[in-house]
C-alpha positions as semicolon CSV with decimal commas, in nm:
position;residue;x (nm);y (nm);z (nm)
1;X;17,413;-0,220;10,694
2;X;17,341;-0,160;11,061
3;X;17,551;0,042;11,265
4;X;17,808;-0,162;11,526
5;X;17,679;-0,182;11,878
6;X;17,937;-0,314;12,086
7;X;18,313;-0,248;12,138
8;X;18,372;-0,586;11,925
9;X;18,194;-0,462;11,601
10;X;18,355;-0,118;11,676
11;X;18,704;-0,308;11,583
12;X;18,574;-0,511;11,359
13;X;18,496;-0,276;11,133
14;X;18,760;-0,034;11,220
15;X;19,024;-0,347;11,165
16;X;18,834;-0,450;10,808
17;X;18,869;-0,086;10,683
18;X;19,219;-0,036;10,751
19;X;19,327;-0,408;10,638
20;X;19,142;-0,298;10,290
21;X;19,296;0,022;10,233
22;X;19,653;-0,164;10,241
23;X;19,563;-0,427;10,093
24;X;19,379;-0,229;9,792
25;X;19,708;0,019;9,785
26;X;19,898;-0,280;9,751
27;X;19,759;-0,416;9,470
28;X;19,707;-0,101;9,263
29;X;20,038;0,034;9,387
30;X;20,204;0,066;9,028
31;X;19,858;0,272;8,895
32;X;19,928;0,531;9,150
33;X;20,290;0,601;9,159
34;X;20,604;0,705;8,969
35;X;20,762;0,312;8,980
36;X;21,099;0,453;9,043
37;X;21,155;0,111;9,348
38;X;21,467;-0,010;9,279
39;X;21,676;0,260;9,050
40;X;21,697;0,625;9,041
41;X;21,549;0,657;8,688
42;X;21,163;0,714;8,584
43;X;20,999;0,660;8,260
44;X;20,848;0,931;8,080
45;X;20,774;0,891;7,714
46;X;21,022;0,610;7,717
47;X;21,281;0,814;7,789
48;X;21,468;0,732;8,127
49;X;21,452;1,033;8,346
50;X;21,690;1,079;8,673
51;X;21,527;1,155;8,980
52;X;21,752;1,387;9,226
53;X;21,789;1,205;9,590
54;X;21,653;1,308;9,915
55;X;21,364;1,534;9,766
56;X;21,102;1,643;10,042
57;X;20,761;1,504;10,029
58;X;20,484;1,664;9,748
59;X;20,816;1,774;9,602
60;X;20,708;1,821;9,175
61;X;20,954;1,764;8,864
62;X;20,868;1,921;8,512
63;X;20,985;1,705;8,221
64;X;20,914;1,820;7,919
65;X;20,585;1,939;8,026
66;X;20,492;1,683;8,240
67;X;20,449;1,707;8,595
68;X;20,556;1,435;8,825
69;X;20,497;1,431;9,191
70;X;20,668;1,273;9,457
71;X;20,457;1,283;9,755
72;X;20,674;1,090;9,991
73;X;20,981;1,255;9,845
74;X;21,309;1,051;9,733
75;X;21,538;0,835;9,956
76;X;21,894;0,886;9,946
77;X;21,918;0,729;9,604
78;X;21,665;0,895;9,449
79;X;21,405;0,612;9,469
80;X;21,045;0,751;9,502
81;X;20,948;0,654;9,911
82;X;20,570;0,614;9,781
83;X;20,681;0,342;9,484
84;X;20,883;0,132;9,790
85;X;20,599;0,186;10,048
86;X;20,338;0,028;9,823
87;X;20,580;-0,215;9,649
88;X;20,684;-0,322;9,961
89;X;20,371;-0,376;10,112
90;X;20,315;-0,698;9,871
91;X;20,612;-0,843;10,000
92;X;20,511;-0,766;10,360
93;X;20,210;-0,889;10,349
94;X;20,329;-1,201;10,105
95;X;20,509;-1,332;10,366
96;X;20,321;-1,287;10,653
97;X;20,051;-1,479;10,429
98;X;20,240;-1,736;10,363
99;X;20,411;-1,750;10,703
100;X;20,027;-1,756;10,833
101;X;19,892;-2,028;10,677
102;X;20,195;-2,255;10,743
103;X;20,180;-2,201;11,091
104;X;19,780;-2,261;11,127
105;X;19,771;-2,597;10,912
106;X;20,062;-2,742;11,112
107;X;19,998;-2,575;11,420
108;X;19,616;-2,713;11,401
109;X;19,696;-3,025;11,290
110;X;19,922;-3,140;11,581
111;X;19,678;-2,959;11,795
112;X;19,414;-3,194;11,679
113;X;19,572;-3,547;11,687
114;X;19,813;-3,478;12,015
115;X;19,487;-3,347;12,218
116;X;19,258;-3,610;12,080
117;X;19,498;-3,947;12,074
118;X;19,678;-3,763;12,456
119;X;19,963;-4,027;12,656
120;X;20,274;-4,031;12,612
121;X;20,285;-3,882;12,240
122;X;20,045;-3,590;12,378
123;X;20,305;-3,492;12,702
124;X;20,601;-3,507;12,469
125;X;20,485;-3,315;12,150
126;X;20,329;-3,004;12,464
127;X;20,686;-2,997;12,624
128;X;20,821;-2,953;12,264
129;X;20,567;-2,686;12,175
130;X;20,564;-2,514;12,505
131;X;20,953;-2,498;12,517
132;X;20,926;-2,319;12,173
133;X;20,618;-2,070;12,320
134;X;20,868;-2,020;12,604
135;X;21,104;-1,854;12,341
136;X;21,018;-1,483;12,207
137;X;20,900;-1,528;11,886
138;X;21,166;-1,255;11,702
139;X;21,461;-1,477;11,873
140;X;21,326;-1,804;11,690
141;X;21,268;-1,650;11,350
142;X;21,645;-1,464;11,395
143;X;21,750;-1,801;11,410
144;X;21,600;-1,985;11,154
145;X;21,658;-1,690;10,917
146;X;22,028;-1,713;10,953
147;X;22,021;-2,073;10,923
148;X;21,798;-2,102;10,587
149;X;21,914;-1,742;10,479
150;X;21,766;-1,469;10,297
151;X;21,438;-1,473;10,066
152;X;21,046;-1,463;10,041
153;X;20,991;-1,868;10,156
154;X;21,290;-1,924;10,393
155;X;21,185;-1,597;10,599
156;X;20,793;-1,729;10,587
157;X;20,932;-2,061;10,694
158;X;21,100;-1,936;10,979
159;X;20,848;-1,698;11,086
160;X;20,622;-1,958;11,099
161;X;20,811;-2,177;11,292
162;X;20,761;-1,948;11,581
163;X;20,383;-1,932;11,588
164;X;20,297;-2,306;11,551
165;X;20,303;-2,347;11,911
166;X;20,005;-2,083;11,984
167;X;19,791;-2,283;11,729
168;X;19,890;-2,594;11,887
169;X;19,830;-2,482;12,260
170;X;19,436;-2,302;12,127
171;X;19,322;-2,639;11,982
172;X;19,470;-2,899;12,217
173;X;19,257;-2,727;12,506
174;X;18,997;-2,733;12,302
175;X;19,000;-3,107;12,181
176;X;19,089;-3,214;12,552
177;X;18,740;-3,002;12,657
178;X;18,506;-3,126;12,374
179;X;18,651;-3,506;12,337
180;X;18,431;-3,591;12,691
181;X;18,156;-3,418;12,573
182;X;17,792;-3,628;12,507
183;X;17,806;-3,591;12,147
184;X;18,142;-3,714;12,120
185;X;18,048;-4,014;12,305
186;X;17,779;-4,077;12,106
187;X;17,970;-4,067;11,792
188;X;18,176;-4,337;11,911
189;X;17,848;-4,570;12,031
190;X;17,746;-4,500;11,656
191;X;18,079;-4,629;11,526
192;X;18,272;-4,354;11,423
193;X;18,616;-4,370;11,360
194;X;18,862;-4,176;11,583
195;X;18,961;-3,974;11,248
196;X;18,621;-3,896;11,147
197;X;18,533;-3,786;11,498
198;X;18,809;-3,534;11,510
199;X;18,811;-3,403;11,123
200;X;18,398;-3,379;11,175
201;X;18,321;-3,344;11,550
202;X;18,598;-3,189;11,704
203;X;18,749;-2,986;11,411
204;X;18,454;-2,726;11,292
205;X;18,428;-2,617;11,711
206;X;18,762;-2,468;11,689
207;X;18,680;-2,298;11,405
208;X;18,592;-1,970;11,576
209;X;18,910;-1,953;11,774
210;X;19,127;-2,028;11,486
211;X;18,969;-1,762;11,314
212;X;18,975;-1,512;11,611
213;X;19,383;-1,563;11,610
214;X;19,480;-1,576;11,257
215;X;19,502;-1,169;11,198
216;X;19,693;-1,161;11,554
217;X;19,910;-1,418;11,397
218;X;19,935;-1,257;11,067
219;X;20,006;-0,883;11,238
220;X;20,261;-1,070;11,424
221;X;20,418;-1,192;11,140
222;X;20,455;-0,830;10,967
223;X;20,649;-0,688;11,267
224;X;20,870;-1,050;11,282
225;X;20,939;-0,959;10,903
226;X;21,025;-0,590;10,954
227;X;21,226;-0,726;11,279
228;X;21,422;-0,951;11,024
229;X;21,467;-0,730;10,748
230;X;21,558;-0,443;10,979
231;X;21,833;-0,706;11,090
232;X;21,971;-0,786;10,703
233;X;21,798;-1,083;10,762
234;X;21,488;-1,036;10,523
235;X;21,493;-0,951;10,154
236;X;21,804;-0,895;9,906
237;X;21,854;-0,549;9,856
238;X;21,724;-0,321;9,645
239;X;21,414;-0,498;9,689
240;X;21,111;-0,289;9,846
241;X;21,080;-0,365;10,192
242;X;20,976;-0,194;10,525
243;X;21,198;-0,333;10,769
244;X;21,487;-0,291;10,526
245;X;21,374;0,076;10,431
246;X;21,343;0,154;10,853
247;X;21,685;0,088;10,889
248;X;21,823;0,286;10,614
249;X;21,598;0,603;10,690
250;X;21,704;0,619;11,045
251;X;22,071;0,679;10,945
252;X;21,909;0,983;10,774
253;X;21,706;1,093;11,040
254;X;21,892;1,287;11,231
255;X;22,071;1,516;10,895
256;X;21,678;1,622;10,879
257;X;21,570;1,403;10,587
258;X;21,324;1,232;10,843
259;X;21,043;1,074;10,554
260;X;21,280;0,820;10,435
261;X;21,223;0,596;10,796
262;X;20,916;0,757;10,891
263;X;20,657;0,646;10,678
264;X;20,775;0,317;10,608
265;X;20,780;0,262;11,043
266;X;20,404;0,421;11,018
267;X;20,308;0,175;10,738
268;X;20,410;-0,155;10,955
269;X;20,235;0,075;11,276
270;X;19,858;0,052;11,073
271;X;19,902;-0,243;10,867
272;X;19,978;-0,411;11,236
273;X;19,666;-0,206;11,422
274;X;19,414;-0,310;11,163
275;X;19,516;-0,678;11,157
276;X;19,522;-0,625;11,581
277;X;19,160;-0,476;11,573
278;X;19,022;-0,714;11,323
279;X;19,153;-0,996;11,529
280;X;19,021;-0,868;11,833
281;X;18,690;-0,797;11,664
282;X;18,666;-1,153;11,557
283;X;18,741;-1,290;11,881
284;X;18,467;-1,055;12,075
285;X;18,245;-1,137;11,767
286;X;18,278;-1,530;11,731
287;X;18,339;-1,631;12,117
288;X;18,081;-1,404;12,289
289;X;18,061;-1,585;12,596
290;X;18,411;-1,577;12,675
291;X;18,364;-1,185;12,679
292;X;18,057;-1,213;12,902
293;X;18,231;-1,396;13,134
């Protein structure tokens, strides 16, 4: 493996290695800690074992000659802060997944056909799109989420929602600047038909810049989630969840038991850098000339 050379490698890698840490501590998250998400009470020897609240981080119990340590400490219910940071992380990044994808296939779709077939149906769908870019992302999710309510698809739904328009917006400009291009033309002296030209002409050129803005999009998406469940808009409760788990610590903050908000606030704060450098990466990476320029 050769060592990165430019600034764009440089985040690319720095973005892939933090994006794998999370997601590798989110999927082995119930290997490596006590469990305790949702209750008070830990397993040991199948026997259910109370944990006291608001412990301090790397604090230790002895049960019956076991040692079990809490190295984020306990929230005010006794819930281990390491179980709900990693637990919490699959829903996190669950629904910015979801929320992702959604957002991409529609946003790339209308992209495609209102750039490529343009008029009338092309200057009404970009005043619909760019009065929704217009709109802070946050304030359109907020109000989807309260109109579809709480849970993993209705807050992916609404997140996504808000980040159509950038997908639409990046591919329209560039269908409108490949459709006059020679090889387009000649596709259409060959025969083609319009749908073939834009699934097999137009389509694989936007490629890199769809790729380039999907871990923007999907770091977006984390802090829109944390934004909603910080707002009682996300998950149910007791559910694992950052945004939720923010809120809650910073009423216990200022009493002194500061890991309860902390380290769920630093969580969204790399998950959203390493998705931000990645993205970057990608973009410096896969559209060179535009960095040249």
């Amino acid at each position: 493996m050769r060592k990165p050379k430019t600034f764009g490698e440089w985040c690319l890698l720095a973005g892939g290695i933090l994006t794998l840490i999370v997601l590798m501590l989110a999927l082995i998250g119930d290997l490596i800690a006590p469990g305790n998400t949702i209750s008070s009470y830990i397993i040991i020897d199948g026997r259910s074992v109370e944990v006291p609240p608001l412990l301090p981080p790397l604090s230790r119990l002895h049960i019956d000659g076991r040692t079990v340590t809490f190295i984020l400490g306990t929230d005010q219910l006794g819930r281990d802060v390491f179980s709900r940071l990693l637990a919490g992380a699959r829903f996190v990044l669950a629904v910015a997944f979801l929320s992702t994808i959604v957002s991409t296939v529609i946003g790339v779709f209308l992209g495609l056909i209102s750039g490529y077939i343009g008029g009338l149906f092309d200057r009404t769908l970009s005043l619909v799109m760019d009065s929704l870019y217009s709109l802070p992302g946050l304030i359109v999710a907020i109000a989807l989420a309260a109109f579809l309510g709480t849970g993993l698809v209705n807050m992916s739904l609404a997140i996504a929602v808000a980040y159509i328009p950038s997908y639409f917006r990046m591919v329209r400009g560039n269908v409108l600047s490949l459709k006059g291009m020679p090889f387009i033309e000649a596709s259409k002296i060959a025969g083609a038909s319009p749908l073939s030209i834009a699934l097999r002409q137009i389509l694989p050129n936007t490629f890199p810049s769809i790729a380039s803005l999907l871990p923007i999009t999907f770091a977006d998406a984390i802090i829109t989630e944390a934004g909603l469940s910080f707002l009682g808009l996300g998950i149910e409760p007791p559910t694992p969840d950052w945004g939720f788990d923010l809120n809650k610590g910073r009423q216990f903050f200022l009493a002194g038991y500061w890991w309860i908000g902390i380290f769920p606030g630093l969580a969204i704060v790399i998950t959203v850098l390493g998705f931000l450098l990645l993205g970057e990466g990608l973009n410096e990476v896969l559209n060179p000339k535009r960095w040249e320029a």
